[in-house]
N, C-alpha and C positions, 0 to 999 in steps of 0.2 A: 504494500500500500504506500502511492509518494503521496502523502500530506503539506505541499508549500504556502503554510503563511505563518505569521507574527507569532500567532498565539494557538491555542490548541485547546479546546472543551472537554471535558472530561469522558464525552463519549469521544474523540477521536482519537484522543488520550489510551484509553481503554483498549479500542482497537487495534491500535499502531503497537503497543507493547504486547497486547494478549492477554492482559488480567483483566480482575473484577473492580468492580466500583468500590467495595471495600477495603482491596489492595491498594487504591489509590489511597483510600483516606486515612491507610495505615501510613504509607511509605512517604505520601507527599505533608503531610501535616506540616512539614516547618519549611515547605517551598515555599517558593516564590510565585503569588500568584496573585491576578485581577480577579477581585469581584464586582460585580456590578450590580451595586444595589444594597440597602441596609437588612435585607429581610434573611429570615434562615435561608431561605431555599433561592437565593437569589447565583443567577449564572457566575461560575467562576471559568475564569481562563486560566491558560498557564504558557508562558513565554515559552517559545520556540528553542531559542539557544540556551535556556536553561536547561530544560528538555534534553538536547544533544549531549549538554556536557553530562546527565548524571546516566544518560544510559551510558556513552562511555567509560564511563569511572564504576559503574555498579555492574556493565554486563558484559563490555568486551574483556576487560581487564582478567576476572575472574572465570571468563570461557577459555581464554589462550593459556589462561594456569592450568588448567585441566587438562586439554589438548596438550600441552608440552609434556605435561607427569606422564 
């Protein structure tokens, strides 16, 4: 799946990694992210380049360790 913009919703979020919605809300809890709106249930985004940096620091990093062993 190529996803090109800014920001990323938590269903594309979802999609693009492969987890659930409550994985999100475990793993990203201290991300960096827009909300829009004061309400609970109000849409949150999540920056694109943030995104890139923590998949590579949390999945390539620990795939190539495994594949080397």
């Amino acid at each position: 799946m190529q996803i090109n913009q800014e920001y990323l919703s938590k269903r594309q979020l979802k999609d693009l990694l492969g987890i659930s919605y409550s994985t999100i809300h475990r793993k990203f809890k201290n991300f960096p992210r827009l909300k829009l709106g004061e309400a609970k249930n109000s849409r949150v985004l999540f920056p694109r380049p943030a995104i890139d940096q923590f998949i590579e620091r949390e999945f390539k990093d620990k795939n190539s360790d495994s594949v080397s062993s």
